[in-house]
N, C-alpha and C positions, 0 to 999 in steps of 0.2 A: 489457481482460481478459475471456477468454468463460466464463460464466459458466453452467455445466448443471444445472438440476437435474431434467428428466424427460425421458425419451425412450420414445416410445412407439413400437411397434414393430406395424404389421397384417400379417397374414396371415388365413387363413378357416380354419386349423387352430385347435384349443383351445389347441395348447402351442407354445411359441414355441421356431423350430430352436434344437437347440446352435450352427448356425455364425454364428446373429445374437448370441446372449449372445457368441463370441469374438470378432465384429467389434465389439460398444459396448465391449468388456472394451478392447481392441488401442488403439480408437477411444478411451478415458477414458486409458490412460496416455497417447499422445500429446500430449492437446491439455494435461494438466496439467506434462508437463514443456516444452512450447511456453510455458506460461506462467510457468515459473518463471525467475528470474536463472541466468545462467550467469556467475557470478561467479568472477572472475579480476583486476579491477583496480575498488577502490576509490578515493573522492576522500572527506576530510575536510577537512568544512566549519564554520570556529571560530574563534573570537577570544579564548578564554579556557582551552582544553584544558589539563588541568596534568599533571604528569609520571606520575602513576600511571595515569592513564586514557593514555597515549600511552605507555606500557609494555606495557598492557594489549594496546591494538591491537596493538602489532608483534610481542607473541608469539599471537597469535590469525591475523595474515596469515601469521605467518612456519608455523604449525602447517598453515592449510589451502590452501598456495603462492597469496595471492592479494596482489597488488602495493596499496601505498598509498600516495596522490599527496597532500599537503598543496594547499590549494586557494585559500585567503586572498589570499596572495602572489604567484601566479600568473594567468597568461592562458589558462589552461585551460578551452576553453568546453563541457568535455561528452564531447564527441564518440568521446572514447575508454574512458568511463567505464563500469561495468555499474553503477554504486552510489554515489550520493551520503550520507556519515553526518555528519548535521547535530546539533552539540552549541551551546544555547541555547537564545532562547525563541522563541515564536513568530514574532517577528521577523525571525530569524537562517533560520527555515524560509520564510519567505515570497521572503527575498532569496537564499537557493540555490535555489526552484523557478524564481525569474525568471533567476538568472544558467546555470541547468542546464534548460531549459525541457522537455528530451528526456530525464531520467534518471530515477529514480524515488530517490525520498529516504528515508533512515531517518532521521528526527526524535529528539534524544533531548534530554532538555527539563532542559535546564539556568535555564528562567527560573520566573518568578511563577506561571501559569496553566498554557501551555501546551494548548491544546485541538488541532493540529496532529500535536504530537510522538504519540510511540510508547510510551514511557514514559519513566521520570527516568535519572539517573545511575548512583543502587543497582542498574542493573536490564542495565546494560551488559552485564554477560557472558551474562546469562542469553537478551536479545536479538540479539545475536551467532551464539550456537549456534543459535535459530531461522530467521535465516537463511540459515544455511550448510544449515542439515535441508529447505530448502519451507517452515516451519512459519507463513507469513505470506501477509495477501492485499495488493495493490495497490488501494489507491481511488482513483480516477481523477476529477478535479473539475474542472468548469467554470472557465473564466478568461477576462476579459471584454478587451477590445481596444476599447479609446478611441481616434480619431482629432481631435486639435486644431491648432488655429492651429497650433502650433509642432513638429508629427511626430504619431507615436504612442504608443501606453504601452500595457504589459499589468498584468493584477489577478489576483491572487488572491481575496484581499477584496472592496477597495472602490474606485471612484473618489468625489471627493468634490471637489465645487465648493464655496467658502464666503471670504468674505472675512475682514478682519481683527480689523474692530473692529462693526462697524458693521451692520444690516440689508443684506441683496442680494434681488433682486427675478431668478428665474430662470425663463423659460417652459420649461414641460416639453413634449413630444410623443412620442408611441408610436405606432409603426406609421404616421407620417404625421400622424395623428391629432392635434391640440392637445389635449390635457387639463386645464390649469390652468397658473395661474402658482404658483410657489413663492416666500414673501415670510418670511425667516426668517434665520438665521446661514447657511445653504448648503443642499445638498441630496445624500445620498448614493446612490448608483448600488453595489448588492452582488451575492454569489453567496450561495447556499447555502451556502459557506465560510467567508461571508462574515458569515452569520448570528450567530457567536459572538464578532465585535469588536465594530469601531465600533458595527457597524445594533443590538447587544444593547445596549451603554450609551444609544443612541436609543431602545430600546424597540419596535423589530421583533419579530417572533417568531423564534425558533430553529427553522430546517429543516434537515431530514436531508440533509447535504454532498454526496451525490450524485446530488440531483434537478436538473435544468438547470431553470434560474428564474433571476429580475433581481427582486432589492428594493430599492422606490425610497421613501425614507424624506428627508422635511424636518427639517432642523435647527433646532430651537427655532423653529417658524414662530409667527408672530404671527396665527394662526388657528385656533379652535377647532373650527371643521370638518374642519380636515386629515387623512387618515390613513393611513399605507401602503399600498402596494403590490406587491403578488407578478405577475408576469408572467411568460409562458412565456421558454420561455431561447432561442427562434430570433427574439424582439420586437428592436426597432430603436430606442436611447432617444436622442432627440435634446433637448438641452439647450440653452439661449440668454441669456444675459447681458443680461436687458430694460434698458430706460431708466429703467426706475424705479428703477435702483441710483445708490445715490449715495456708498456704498465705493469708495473710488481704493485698495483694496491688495485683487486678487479674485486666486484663486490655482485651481489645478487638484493635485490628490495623487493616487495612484494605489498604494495598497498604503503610504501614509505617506511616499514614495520623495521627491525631491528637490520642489519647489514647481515649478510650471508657471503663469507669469502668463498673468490673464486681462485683458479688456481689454469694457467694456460693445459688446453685436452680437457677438461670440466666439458661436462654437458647438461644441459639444461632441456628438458623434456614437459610441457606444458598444451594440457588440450582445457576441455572446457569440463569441470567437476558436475556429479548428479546433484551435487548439493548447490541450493538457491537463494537470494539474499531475499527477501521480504521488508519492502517499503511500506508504508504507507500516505497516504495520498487523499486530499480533501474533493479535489475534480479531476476531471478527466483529462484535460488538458494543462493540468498541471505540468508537467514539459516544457511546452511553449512560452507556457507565464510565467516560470522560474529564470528562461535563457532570455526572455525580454526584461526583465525584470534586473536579475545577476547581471547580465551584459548592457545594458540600458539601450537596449536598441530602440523604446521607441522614449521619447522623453516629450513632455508637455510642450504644446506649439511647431512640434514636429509637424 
């Protein structure tokens, strides 16, 4: 999404023509309707929708002629969507940006937390009409593309190496580069998206969702040296199942998604994919409102 906020215009005159101010005028409506949805066919993404919220929708498509596809039950990969509307929690958002890789999502947060979504349930009509008005921006966030033994997998989140019971011993490298062994329950591999799950109950710091970066965070390491990692987001993190594991259950997750075994000498090769997850978002500061809010950091009478 292109995103303006100054344009500077030379000339050797003091005063800038009238026919520059109608070409950036001409020139600002364009690229903001280039950026807006042309919405005409929605996909509803849910495993719990109940009948007043699915009331809701059909007199809301059927008001502003735009088609809606149930998405659960079907083999519908996208491709003819303008609009993914995801009801749950962030889980339910993480598994439509992977199953809709090319659509942009409106989150509406039917779980616990929710740092993902758009807002909650109560808030459905009122997100609705913003939509249909422009009234929303697209955040656009890194997603990380692991290549292992066994295929590939894409993240949102996190990938996360770790066994079952037991210590694993996992050599890390960046850029080539060896940097350390990690000796500990596993090791996660995040995004800036990624900052407000797993890597937060780890005890990473929380970054702003759309800076490209890699957090690489040890699991309960049995090291009091150890300490995170931030890495530019075009780094290359190759991970390796050392000998010093002596866990026979080592697994590979990718956004929590099905278990991936591993196998000691496995190598795990993960940088950041072209491919981009598409939020959507009612303000701009949506971020800020979501972590005060999700985390209750400010409460009334504070």
């Amino acid at each position: 999404m292109l995103r303006i906020q100054h344009v500077f215009y030379l000339t050797s005159k003091p005063k800038v023509p009238e026919d520059a101010v109608k070409t950036w005028l001409i020139f600002k409506e364009n690229v903001v309707k280039e950026n807006k949805i042309n919405l005409r066919r929605a996909g509803v993404f849910s495993q719990q929708l109940k009948l007043p919220l699915q009331e809701l929708l059909q007199e809301w498509s059927a008001k502003h002629n735009i088609e809606i596809v149930a998405l659960v039950d079907t083999e519908n990969n996208g491709d003819t969507l303008d609009l993914v509307i995801s009801f749950g929690g962030d889980g339910t958002v993480l598994a439509a940006l992977n199953r809709f890789p090319h659509c942009p999502v409106l989150a509406v947060n039917f779980g616990n937390v929710g740092f993902l979504t758009a807002g909650d349930r109560e808030e459905l009509t009122e997100m609705l009409q913003r939509v249909q008005q422009g009234k929303y921006i697209i955040s656009e966030r890194s997603v990380l593309e692991c290549s292992h033994p066994d295929g590939t997998d894409y993240a949102v989140n996190e990938i996360v190496v770790r066994g079952a019971t037991r210590l694993i011993a996992v050599e890390l490298t960046i850029n080539e580069q060896h940097i350390r062994r990690v000796r500990g329950d596993g090791i996660i591999v995040g995004t800036a998206t990624g900052s407000t799950a797993y890597l937060l109950a780890a005890g990473s710091p929380i970054v702003m969702p759309e800076l490209s970066c890699m957090i690489i965070a040890g699991l309960n390491e049995y090291d009091f040296r150890s300490r995170h990692l931030v890495v530019s987001g075009d780094s290359q993190v190759k991970l390796k199942v050392a000998e010093q594991t002596h866990e026979k259950e080592i697994y590979l997750s990718a956004d929590g998604k099905e278990k991936v075994p591993l196998k000691i000498g496995d190598e795990v090769l993960i940088r950041e994919s072209a491919r981009k997850a598409k939020l959507i978002f009612l303000e701009k500061n949506y971020f800020f409102h979501n972590l005060s809010s999700r985390l209750s950091w400010f409460r009334s009478g504070e």
